[in-house]
C-alpha positions, 0 to 999 in steps of 0.5 A: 795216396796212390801207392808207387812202386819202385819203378814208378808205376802206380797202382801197384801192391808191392814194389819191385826192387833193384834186385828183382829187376836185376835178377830178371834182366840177368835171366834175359840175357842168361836166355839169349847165352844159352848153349842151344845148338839152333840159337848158336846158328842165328848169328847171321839170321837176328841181331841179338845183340842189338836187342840186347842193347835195348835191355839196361844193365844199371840204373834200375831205378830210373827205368821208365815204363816207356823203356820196358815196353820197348824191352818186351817188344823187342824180346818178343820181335826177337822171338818172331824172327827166331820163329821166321828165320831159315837157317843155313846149316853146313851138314857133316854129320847125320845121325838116324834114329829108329827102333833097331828091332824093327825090320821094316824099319831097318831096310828103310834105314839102309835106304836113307843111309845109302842115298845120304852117302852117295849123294851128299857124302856125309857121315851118317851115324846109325844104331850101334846095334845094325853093326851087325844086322843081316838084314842092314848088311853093313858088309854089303854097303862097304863093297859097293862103294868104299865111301862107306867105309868111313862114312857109316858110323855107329851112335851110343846113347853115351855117345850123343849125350857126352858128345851131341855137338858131334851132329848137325842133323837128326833124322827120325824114322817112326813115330811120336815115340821116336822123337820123345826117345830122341830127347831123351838120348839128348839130355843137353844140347840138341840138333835140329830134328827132322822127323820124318812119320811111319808111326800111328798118330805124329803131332811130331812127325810132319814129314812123309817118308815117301819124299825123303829126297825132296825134303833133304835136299831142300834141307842141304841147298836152302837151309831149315826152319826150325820150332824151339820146343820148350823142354823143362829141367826137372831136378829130384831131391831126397832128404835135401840132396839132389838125386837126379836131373831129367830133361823131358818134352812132354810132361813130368807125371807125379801118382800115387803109383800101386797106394790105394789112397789119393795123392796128397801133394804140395804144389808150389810156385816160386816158393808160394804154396799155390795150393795143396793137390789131392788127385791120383796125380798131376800132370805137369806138361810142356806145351808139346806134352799137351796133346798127349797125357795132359790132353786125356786127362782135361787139359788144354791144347797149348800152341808149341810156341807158347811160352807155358807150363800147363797144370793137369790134375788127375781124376781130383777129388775136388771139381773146382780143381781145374787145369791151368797155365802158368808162366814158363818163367815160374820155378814150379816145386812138387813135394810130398807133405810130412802127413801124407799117408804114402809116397808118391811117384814120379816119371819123366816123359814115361820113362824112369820112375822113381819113388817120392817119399815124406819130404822128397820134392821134384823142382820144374823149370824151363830148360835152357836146351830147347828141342829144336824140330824142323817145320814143314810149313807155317801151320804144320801144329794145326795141321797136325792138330787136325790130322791126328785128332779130326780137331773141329772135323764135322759133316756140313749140314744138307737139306732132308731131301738129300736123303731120299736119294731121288728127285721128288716126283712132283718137284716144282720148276727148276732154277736156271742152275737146273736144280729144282726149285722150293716146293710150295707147301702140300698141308693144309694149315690154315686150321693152324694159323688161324685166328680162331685158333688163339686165346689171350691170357691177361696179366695175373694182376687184374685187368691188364692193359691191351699191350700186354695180352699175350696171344697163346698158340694152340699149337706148337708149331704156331710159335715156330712160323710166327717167329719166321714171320710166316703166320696166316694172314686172315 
């Protein structure tokens, strides 16, 4: 008898229940409440409550598969028009962000800072430590023009982590490096970030500095398209107790740290032991983390709005052991086995190692405050996929004569292109294609009939002409 889930779906091993089902429409709806800064903008953009009505709250148990198809299309055409949708954002406040030590950098900020205020007459926060910077001569900017007296203002990582909704923009000066500092200064809601790119690669960064005018004035007058990069929640627990909780945008990184044995780590998922790691580590990345550690050690590129956790080992002591994707939707653990011979050790996004020892774990999750980054076109991932690492970049193919630098002197007639035409050949090859030049070899069973002698070349070259239909005649 064909077995039939509780749902009425046929062929399945296990049935869903009630409260699975429950529990995954809660986590939809939970989704969609999220306190995001850019899903707080779309009211206007998507009808999210219409969507919403697709998705039944009772009755689990007469739901047909008719119905949940339509759910899973309507979240994902709610996810596209998220993607599509320009949202017009009503600027006060602009927060930069830079590296303060670096003087180059600081002249640009004074730059952008001045243009803001005097254009746009908004608040613009800018690092504590330019207070009193010479070089960005904040006592200079307050003389030309008193606007700047109460327009420029000063941010603290205290500041923009107990008050993020305090900004409606973040501009970023730098690199990659900046927009990962970024995230970190953010540890829950977040702005839309505009990262504008002065650093060495920028898969982040696909805006020139040079036309900082053009894009921010498209920002204010037209309004933003923006990528809701997934971040993940990853939660420390030692001796039982939660420690810790860090939210990263690229990757969590669990080694073996200064040990000289392998890492021996158990790696879950939704409480199901998927498998027991031995490698120096693993890498656990988000979509956006995957061109960076995940990348050199393996694994695969993964499009930003692939809803994915990408499993990267590191130098394991397995060949089978390859990387892999797994739904975002899945509670990953990471745990340091009883037996294991040393500790383990974990950073986030580069930053703040800690130490993992017998019966520590580290529990990953999507994270219910994406990084929102402005787009700058509707390919800018492949674009800067292939900017930064030449993806796929190779010369086209020319013919040998192109190396000779000159026409041949004895070239044939020319085309009406005035190019010159293919030459006839000038090797005698007759002794190459000639009958007498084969041999036929019979089957090794006897006397084989006439269709299955096989003429043997006496040269190499007979078997590539003689493909190309270009064998002598005779």
């Amino acid at each position: 008898m064909m077995r039939t889930t509780a749902l009425g779906f046929p062929g399945s091993e296990s049935p869903i229940t009630n409260d699975q089902l429950s529990r995954s429409m809660e986590m939809i709806r939970e989704s969609f409440r999220t306190p995001c800064f850019v899903h707080r903008e779309l009211d206007d953009a998507v009808d999210v409550a219409t969507v919403l009505k697709e998705i039944p709250s009772e009755s689990f148990s007469h739901i047909s598969h008719s119905s949940l198809v339509q759910t899973a299309t309507g979240v994902r055409e709610l996810a596209k028009r998220i993607g599509q949708a320009r949202i017009k954002i009503n600027v006060r406040s602009v927060l930069i962000v830079t590296k303060a030590r670096d003087n180059s950098l600081i002249s640009l900020t004074r730059q952008l800072a001045r243009w803001l205020i005097s254009t746009r007459a908004v608040n613009v926060y800018v690092d504590a430590k330019l207070r009193m910077s010479k070089r960005f001569d904040a006592d200079g900017l307050i003389e030309e023009h008193e606007r700047f007296e109460y327009c420029l203002r000063y941010w603290t990582p205290e500041l923009t982590n107990s008050m993020p909704d305090l900004f409606d923009l973040v501009l970023t000066l730098g690199g990659d490096g900046t927009v990962l500092y970024t995230s970190w200064l953010f540890q829950k809601v977040v702005p839309p970030i505009l990262a504008f790119s002065l650093g060495s690669l920028g898969f982040l960064t696909n805006f020139k500095f040079q036309e900082y005018e053009q894009h921010l004035d498209k920002v204010f007058d037209t309004g933003i398209k923006v990528n809701l990069r997934m971040r993940f929640t990853c939660t420390v627990f030692k001796d039982g107790h939660q420690t810790e909780v860090h939210e990263v945008i690229n990757e969590i990184v669990i080694d073996r740290g200064p040990s000289p044995w392998i890492s021996m780590l158990e790696l879950y998922g939704d409480n199901h032991l998927l498998t027991v790691v031995q490698a120096d580590g693993l890498i656990l990345s988000t979509p956006t983390g995957s061109t960076a550690y995940s990348l050199s050690a393996g694994g695969s590129l993964v499009h930003p709005e692939i809803p994915a956790i990408s499993v990267t080992p590191i130098c394991p002591h397995t060949l089978s052991f390859r990387p892999m994707l797994l739904p975002d939707s899945m509670l990953l653990k990471v745990s340091v086995p009883r037996g294991a011979r040393n500790t383990a050790w974990a950073s986030f996004d580069g930053r703040h190692r800690v130490e993992l020892k017998s019966g520590d774990y580290v529990t990953v999750t999507a994270s219910q405050y994406p990084f929102p980054t402005v787009t700058s076109s509707p390919m800018d991932y492949i674009e800067s996929v292939s900017r930064t690492l030449r993806w796929n970049v190779r010369e086209q193919q020319k013919p040998f004569k192109d190396l000779l630098g000159i026409p041949h002197a004895n070239a044939g007639p020319s085309t009406p292109d005035g190019e010159p035409d293919d030459e006839d050949w000038d090797i005698d090859d007759t002794g190459v294609f000639s009958s007498s030049s084969s041999s036929t070899m019979l089957s090794s069973f006897g006397s084989a009939p006439q269709s299955v002698v096989t003429t043997v070349p006496s040269s190499p070259l007979h078997r590539e002409f003689s493909f190309m239909s270009l064998q002598n005649k005779s």
